[in-house]
C-alpha positions as CSV (number, residue, x, y, z in Angstrom):
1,X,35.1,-29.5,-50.4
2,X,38.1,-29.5,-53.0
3,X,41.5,-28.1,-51.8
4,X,42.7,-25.0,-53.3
5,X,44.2,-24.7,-56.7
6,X,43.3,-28.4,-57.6
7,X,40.7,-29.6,-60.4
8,X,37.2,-31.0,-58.9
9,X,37.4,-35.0,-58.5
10,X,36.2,-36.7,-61.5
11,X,34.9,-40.8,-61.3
12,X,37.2,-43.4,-62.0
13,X,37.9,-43.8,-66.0
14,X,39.3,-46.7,-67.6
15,X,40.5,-44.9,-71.0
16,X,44.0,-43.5,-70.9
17,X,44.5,-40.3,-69.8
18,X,46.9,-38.1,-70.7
19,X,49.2,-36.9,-68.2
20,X,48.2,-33.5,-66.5
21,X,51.0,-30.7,-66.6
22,X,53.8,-30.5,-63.7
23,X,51.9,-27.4,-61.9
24,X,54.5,-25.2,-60.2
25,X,54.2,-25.1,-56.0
26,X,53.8,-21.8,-54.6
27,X,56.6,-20.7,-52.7
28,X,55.6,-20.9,-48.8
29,X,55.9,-17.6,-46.8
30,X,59.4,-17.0,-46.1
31,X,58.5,-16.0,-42.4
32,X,57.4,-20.0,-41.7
33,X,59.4,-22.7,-41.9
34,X,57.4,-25.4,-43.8
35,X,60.2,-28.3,-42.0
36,X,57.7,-27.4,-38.3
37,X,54.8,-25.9,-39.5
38,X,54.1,-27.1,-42.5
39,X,54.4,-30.9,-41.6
40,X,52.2,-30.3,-38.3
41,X,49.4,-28.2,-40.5
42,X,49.7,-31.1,-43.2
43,X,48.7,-33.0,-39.9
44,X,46.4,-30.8,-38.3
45,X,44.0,-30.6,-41.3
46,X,44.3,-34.2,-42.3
47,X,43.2,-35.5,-38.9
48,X,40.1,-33.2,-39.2
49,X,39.1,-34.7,-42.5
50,X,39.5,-31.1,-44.1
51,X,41.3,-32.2,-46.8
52,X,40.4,-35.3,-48.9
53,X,43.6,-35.6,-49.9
54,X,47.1,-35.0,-48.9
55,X,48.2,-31.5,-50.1
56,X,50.2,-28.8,-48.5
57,X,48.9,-27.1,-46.0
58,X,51.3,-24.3,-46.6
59,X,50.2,-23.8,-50.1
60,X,46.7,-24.3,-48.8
61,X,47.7,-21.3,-46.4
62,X,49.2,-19.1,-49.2
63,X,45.7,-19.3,-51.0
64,X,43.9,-18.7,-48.1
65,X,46.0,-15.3,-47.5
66,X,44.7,-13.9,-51.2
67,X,43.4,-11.0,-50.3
68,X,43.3,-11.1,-47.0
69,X,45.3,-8.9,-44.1
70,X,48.6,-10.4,-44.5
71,X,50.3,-9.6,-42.0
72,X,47.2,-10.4,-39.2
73,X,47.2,-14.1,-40.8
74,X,50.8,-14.2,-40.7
75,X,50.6,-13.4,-36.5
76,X,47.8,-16.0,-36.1
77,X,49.7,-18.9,-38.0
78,X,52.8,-18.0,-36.3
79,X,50.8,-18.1,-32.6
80,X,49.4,-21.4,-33.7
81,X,52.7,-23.2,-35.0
82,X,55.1,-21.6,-32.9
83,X,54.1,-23.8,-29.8
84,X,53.5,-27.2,-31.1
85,X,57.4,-27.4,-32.6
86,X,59.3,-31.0,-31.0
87,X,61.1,-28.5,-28.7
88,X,58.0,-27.5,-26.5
89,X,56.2,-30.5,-26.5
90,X,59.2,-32.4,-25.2
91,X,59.4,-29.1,-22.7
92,X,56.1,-30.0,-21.6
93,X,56.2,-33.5,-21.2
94,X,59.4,-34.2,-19.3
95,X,60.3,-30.9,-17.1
96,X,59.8,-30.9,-13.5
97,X,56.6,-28.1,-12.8
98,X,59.3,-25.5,-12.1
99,X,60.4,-25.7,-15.7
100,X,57.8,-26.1,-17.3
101,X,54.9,-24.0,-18.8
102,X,52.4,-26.2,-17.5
103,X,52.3,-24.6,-14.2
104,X,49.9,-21.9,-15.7
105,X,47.3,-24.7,-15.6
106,X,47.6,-25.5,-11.8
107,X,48.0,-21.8,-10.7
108,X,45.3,-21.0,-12.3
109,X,43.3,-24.0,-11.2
110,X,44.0,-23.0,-8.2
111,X,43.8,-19.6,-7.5
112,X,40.9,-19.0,-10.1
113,X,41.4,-17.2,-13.5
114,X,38.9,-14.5,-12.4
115,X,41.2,-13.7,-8.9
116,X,44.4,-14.1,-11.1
117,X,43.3,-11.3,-13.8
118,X,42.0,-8.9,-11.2
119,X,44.9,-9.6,-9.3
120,X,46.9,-8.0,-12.3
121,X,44.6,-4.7,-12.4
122,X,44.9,-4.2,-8.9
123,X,48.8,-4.6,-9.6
124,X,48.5,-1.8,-12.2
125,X,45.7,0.4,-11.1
126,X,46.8,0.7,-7.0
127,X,42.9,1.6,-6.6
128,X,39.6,-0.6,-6.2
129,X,38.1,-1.4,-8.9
130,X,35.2,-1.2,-10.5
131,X,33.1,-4.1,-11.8
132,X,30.2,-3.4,-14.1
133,X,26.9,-6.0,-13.6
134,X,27.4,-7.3,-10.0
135,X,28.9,-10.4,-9.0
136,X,29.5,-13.5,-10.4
137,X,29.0,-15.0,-6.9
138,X,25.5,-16.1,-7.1
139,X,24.4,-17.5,-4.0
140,X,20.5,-17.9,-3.9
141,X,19.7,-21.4,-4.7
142,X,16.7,-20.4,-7.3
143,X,17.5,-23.6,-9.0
144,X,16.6,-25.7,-6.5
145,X,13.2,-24.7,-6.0
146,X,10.5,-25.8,-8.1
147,X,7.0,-25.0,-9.0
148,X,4.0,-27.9,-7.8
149,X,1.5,-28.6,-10.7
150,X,-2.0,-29.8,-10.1
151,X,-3.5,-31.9,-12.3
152,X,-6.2,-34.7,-10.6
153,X,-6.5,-33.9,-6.8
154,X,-7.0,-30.2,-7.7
155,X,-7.1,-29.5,-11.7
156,X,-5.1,-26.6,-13.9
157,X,-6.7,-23.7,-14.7
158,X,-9.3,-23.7,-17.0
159,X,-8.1,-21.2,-19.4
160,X,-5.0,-18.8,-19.4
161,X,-7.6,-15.9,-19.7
162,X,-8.4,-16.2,-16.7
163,X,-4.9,-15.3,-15.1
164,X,-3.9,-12.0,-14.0
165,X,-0.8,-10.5,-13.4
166,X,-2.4,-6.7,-12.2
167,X,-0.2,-5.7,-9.0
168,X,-0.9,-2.9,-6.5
169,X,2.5,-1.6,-5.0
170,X,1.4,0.5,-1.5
171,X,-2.5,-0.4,-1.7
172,X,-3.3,1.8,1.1
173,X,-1.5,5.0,0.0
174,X,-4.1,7.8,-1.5
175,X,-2.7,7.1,-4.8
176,X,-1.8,3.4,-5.1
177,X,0.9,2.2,-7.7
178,X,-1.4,0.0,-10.6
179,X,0.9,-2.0,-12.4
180,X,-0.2,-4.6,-15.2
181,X,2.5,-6.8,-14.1
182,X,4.5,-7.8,-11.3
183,X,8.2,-6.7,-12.7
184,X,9.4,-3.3,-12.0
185,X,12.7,-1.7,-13.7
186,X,15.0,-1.3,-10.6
187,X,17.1,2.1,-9.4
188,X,20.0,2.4,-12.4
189,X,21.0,6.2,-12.2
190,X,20.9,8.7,-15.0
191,X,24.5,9.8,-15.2
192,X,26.3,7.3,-12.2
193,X,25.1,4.5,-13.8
194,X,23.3,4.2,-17.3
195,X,23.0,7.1,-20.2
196,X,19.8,9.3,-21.0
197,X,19.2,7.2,-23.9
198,X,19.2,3.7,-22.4
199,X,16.8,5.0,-19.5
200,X,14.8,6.8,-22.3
201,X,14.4,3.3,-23.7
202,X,13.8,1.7,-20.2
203,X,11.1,4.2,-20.0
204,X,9.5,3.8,-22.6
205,X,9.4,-0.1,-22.8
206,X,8.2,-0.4,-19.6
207,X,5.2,2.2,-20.2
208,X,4.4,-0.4,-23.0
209,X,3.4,-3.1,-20.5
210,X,2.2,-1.1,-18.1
211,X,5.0,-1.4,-16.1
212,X,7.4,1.0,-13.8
213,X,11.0,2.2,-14.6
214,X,13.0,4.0,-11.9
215,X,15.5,7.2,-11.1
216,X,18.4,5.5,-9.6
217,X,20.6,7.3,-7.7
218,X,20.1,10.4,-9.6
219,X,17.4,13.4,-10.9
220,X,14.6,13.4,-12.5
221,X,15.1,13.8,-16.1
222,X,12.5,15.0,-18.3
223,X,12.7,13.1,-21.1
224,X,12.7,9.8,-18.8
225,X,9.1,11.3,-17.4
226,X,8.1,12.0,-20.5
227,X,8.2,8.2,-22.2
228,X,7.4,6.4,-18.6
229,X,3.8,5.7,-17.6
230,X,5.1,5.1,-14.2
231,X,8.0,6.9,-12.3
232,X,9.4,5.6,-9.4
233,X,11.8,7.9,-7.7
234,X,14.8,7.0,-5.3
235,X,15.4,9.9,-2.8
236,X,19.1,8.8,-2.5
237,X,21.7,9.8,-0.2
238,X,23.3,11.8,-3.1
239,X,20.0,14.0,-2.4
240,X,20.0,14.7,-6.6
241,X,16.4,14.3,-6.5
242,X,14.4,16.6,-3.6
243,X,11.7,19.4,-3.5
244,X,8.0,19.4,-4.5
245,X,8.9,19.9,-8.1
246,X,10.7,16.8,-9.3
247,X,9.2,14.7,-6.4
248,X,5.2,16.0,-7.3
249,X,5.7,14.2,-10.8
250,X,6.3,10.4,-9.2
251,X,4.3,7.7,-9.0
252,X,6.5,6.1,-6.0
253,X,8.8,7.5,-4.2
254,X,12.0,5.1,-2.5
255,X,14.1,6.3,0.2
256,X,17.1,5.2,-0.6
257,X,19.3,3.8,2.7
258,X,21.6,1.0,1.0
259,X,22.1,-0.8,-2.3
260,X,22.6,-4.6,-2.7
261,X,25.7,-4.7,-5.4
262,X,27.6,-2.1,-3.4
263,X,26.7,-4.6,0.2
264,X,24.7,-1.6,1.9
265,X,25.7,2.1,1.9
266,X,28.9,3.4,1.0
267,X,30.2,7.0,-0.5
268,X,31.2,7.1,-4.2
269,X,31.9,10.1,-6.3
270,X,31.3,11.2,-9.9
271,X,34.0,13.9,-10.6
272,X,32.7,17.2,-12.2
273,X,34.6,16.9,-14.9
274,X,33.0,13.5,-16.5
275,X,29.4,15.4,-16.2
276,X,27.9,17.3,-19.1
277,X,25.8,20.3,-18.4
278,X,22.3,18.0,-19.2
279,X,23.3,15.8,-16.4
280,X,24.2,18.6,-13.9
281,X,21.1,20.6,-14.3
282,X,19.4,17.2,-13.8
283,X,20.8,16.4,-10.6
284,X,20.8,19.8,-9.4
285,X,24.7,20.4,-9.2
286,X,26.6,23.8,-9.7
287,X,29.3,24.3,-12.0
288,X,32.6,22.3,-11.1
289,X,30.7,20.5,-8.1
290,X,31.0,16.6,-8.3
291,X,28.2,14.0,-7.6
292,X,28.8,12.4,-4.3
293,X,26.7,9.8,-3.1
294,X,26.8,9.5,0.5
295,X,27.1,6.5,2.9
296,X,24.0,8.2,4.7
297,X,21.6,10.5,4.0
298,X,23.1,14.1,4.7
299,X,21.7,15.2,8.0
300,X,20.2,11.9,9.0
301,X,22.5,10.8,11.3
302,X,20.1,7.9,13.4
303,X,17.6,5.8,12.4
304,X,14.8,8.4,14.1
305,X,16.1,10.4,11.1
306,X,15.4,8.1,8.6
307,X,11.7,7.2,9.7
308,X,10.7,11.2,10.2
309,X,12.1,11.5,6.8
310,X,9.6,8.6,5.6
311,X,7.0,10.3,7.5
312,X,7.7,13.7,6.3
313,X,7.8,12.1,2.8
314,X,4.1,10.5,3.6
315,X,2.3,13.6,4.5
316,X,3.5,15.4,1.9
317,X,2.6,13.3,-1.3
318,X,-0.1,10.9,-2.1
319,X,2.2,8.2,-3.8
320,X,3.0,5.3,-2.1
321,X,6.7,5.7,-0.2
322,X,8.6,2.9,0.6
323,X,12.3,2.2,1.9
324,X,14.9,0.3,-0.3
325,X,17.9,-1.8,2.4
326,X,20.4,-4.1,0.7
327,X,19.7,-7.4,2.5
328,X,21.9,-8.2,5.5
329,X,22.3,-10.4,8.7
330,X,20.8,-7.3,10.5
331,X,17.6,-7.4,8.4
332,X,15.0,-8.3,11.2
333,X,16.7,-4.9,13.5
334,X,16.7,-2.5,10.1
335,X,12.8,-3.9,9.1
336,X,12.0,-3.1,12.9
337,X,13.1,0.5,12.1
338,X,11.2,0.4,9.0
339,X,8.0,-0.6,10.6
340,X,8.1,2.4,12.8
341,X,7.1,4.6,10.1
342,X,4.4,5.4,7.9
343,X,6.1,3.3,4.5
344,X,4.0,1.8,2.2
345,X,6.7,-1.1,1.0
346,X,9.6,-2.0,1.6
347,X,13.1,-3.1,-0.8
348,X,15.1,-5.9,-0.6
349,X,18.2,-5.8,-2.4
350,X,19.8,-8.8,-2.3
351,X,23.7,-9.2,-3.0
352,X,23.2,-10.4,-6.2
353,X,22.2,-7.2,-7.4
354,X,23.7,-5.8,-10.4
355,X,24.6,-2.1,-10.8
356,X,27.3,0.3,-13.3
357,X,30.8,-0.4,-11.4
358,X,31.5,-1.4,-8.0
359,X,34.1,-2.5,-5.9
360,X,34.2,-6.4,-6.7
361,X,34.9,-7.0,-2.8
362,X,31.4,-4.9,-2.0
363,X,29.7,-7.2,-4.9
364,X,31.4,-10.6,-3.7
365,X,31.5,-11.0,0.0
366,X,29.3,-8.2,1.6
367,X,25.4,-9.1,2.3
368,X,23.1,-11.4,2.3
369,X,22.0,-13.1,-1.1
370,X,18.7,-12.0,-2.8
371,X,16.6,-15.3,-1.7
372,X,17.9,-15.7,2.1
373,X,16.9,-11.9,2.4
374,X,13.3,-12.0,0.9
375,X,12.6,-15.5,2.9
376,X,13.5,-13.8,6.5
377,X,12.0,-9.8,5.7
378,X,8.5,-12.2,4.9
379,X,8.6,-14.2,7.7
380,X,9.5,-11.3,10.1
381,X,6.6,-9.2,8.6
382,X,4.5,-12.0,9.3
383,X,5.4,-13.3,12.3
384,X,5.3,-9.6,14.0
385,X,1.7,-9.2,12.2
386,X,2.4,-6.5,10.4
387,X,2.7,-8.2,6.4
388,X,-0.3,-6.5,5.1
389,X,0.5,-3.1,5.8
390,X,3.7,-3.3,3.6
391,X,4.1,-4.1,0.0
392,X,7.6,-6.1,-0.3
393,X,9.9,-5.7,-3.8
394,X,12.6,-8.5,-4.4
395,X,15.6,-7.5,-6.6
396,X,19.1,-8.4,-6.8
397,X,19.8,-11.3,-9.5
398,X,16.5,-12.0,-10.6
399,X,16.9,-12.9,-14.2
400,X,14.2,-15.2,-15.4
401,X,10.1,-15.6,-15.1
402,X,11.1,-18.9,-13.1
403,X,12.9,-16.8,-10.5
404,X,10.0,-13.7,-10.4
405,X,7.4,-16.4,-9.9
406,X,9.1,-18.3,-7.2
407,X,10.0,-15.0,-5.3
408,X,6.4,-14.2,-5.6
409,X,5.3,-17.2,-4.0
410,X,8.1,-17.1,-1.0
411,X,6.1,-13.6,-0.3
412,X,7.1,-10.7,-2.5
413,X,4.4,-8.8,-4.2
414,X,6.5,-7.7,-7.5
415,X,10.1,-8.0,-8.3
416,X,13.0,-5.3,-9.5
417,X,14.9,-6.3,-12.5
418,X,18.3,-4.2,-14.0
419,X,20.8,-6.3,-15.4
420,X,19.1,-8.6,-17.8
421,X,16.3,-5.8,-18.5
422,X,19.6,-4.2,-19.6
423,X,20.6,-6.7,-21.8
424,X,17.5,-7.0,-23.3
425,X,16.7,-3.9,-24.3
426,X,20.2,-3.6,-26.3
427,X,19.7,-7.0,-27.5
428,X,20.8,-7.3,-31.4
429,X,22.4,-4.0,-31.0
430,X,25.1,-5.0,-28.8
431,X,26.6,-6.4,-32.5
432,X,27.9,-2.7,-32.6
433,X,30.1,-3.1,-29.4
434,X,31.0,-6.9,-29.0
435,X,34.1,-8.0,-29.6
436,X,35.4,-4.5,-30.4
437,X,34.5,-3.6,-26.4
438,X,32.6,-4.8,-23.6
439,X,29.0,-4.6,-23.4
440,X,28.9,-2.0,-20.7
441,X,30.2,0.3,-23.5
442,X,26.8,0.8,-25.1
443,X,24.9,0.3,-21.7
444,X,27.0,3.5,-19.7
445,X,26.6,6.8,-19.7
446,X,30.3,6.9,-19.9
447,X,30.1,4.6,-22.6
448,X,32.2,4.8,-26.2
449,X,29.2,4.2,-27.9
450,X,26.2,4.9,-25.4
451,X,25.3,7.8,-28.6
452,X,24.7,4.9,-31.2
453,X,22.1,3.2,-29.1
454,X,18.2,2.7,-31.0
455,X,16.0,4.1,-28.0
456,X,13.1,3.0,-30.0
457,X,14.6,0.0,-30.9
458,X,15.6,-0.7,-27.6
459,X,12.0,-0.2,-26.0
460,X,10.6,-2.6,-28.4
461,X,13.1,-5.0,-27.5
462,X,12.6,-4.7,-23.8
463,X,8.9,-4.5,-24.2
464,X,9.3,-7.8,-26.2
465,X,11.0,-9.7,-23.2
466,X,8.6,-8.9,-20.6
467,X,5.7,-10.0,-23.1
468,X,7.4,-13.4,-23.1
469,X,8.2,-13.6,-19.9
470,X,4.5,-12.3,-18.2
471,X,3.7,-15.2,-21.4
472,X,5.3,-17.5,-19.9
473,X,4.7,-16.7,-16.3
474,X,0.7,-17.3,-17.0
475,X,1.3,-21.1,-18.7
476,X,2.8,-21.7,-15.3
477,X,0.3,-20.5,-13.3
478,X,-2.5,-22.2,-15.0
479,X,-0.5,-25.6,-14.3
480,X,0.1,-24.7,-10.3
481,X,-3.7,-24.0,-10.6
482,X,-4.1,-20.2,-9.8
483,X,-5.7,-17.3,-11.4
484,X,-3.2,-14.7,-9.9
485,X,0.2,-13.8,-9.4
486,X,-1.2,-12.7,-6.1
487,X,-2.3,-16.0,-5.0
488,X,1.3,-18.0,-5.4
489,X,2.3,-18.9,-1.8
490,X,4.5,-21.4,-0.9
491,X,2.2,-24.1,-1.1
492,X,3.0,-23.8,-5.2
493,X,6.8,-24.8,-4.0
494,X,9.0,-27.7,-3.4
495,X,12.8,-28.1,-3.3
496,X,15.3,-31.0,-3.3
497,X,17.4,-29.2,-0.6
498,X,16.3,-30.3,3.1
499,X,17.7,-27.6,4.4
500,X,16.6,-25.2,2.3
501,X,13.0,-26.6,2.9
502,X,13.2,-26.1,6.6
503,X,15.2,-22.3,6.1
504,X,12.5,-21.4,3.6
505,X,9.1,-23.5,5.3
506,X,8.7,-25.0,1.9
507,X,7.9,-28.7,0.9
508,X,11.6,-31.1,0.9
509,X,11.0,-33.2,-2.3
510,X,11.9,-36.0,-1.0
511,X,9.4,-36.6,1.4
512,X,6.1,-38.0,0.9
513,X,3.3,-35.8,1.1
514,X,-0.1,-36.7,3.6
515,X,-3.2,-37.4,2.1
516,X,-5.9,-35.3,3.7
């Protein structure tokens, strides 16, 4: 590529030329001083081969700025010359740490750029604060966990065809939950959480596969019921969705008692004044009355409660009811309370789980991650007997058809998915938020621009990323040798973590396997 303002190279010529004009230099912007920046630009762009031969960068600059925002330019050239001047680089290589701006680089090696910027917002907020899509502290060792192939001993399947994904959720209820696939759209609220028109699009993208999609901590809104094929309901400790008329139109209904992301059950509020009269009449609220979710269920002050409310739930409706518990070092004593009652399945959100905003200290360093809590609920069910009479859901963190299938083969029947079924369905269309604002902006239901969102775009998107990842789901089946997502056990699993091989009763990879 030519410079700027210079004629295209011609070959070498041995006739005379004549001698091309004196061509006057443009002046350089009077805010730089071309003594600094212009002999370190000069520099800059000859080391990166930019220009094939030596010009001036500031006239190079001055073209560049034709018609551009002047004064933006300006600020960026400034930002980038401004620091690499004699004066700091001399700064940075002779002062002692407490002189010199390199001590940004340790502190924040040390104490973690994350911990250092919410240290700031704490400084300027004085309140908790609230994180959007769970924590970055992903603790379930998915990755090291991998799926066996058969090949000669026993051989792959014979054709993908033959593979089903079909899962029953609460196959002894009167009205079993028929699901073409094994991933469910987890609890993300109407109001607290998401807008109507991303859970219009979660709807209806999910009733394209034949999947579920899911209340949330909120009511049941009609325009949600309308797109999904199946509904399944949380009756949450904010109590926004009770009484035979919103519950008589689920296809599941899930008592609500803690949520992974927020470690369990605390209170939160929604303050009457961010809720439009669409949302109140869907949750059931009266004029100037906020939306409080509670850390229990109102009235249900011990776990007797909780399993007559199950019970009473049971008798009433012919949908399978189950009981959603963030996953915790007291899971084997809360599944003990579980299995008193009449549930159908049983909820294990992990502390991976996403959600809208929470406290990052609830989302960091409160429960148990998503895989420890699926491996001990299985083998508690099991070793008390009782594993067939409950249908188990993992969620919190699941993000790719790897992860569903290998929590399918440590013993969960289907698995909840919110964050990246999120993502998915705004897909391209996140373009109208990024870098202007955060994603979540699009995705909330206080969101700037939560009105410009596609719903039918959207629930083609989402549709499109559970067809590829049920796709890709089935290719690995046929190669472990199954004809189900039902049959995976953990058998179809090996890890190159000992210890996670004896925690999980899986195959250590670096062992050598008995002939039989």
């Amino acid at each position: 590529m030519e410079p700027p303002n210079q004629p295209p190279r011609r070959a070498p010529d041995s006739s005379p030329q004549p001698e091309p004009p004196i061509q006057a230099q443009p002046k350089p912007p009077s805010q730089v001083s071309k003594s600094s920046l212009g002999r370190r630009l000069d520099k800059l762009l000859a080391f990166q081969g930019t220009l094939p031969s030596r010009v001036s960068a500031l006239a190079f600059c001055e073209s560049f700025l034709i018609g551009r925002r002047v004064l933006v330019l300006n600020r960026l050239l400034y930002a980038i010359g401004n620091p690499i001047t004699d004066e700091a680089l001399e700064l940075l290589l002779t002062e002692d740490y407490p002189n010199n701006p390199f001590e940004v680089v340790t502190v924040a090696e040390k104490l973690g750029l994350r911990a250092i910027v919410e240290a700031m917002m704490r400084a300027q907020l004085g309140m908790p604060l609230q994180r959007p899509f769970g924590s970055p502290n992903v603790l379930s060792p998915w990755h090291k966990i991998l799926l066996n192939p058969r090949q000669l001993h026993q051989l792959p399947t014979a054709s993908i065809k033959e593979i089903s994904t079909e899962t029953v959720i609460g196959p002894t209820a009167r009205k079993p939950l028929r699901l073409s696939i094994p991933i469910m759209i987890t609890g993300m609220s109407y109001g607290g959480s998401l807008s109507l028109r991303l859970k219009m699009a979660l709807a209806k993208g999910s009733a394209i596969v034949g999947t579920s999609t899911n209340t949330g901590e909120s009511g049941l809104a009609p325009e949600t019921r309308k797109l999904a094929k199946y509904m399944v309901g949380q009756y949450n400790r904010g109590h926004f969705l009770r009484g035979p008329e919103a519950l008589s139109q689920l296809d599941a209904i899930e008592v609500q008692c803690g949520q992974g992301a927020f470690g369990g059950g605390v209170e939160s509020t929604v303050l009457s004044a961010g809720i439009d009269d669409h949302l109140r009449k869907t949750m059931g609220l009266k004029e100037g009355e906020d939306a409080v979710i509670h850390s229990r269920h109102p009235g249900k002050d011990a776990p007797e409660a909780i399993i007559g409310l199950v019970d009473d739930l049971k008798a009433q409706y012919d949908v399978p009811v189950g009981v959603k518990i963030a996953a915790s070092d007291f899971i084997e004593p809360d599944l003990e309370v579980v299995a008193r009652s009449r549930a159908d399945f049983i909820v294990i959100d992990g502390s991976e789980g996403g959600t809208a905003v929470a406290p990052p200290t609830l989302e960091d360093d409160v429960g148990l991650p998503t895989l420890y809590g699926l491996v001990r609920a299985v083998d508690w069910l099991n070793a008390e007997g009782i594993r067939e009479r409950f249908s188990v859901i993992a969620a919190g963190g699941l993000k790719t058809p790897g992860d569903f299938l290998k929590a399918l083969a440590l013993g969960a029947d289907a698995v909840y998915i919110g964050s990246i079924a999120v993502l998915a369905a705004i897909h391209t269309q996140i373009t109208e938020v990024v870098p202007k604002a955060a994603p979540a902006q699009m995705a909330l239901y206080t969101g700037r621009y939560a009105d410009r969102l596609d719903v039918d775009k959207a629930a083609k998107s989402l549709a499109n990323f559970f067809s590829s990842c049920v796709a890709e789901m089935k290719l690995a089946i046929q190669a472990i040798g199954k004809k189900s997502t039902s049959e995976l056990t953990r058998d179809d699993l090996v890890t190159v973590d000992r210890d996670l091989a004896e925690f999980a009763g899986i195959r250590y990879a670096g062992s050598a396997r008995k002939l039989r």
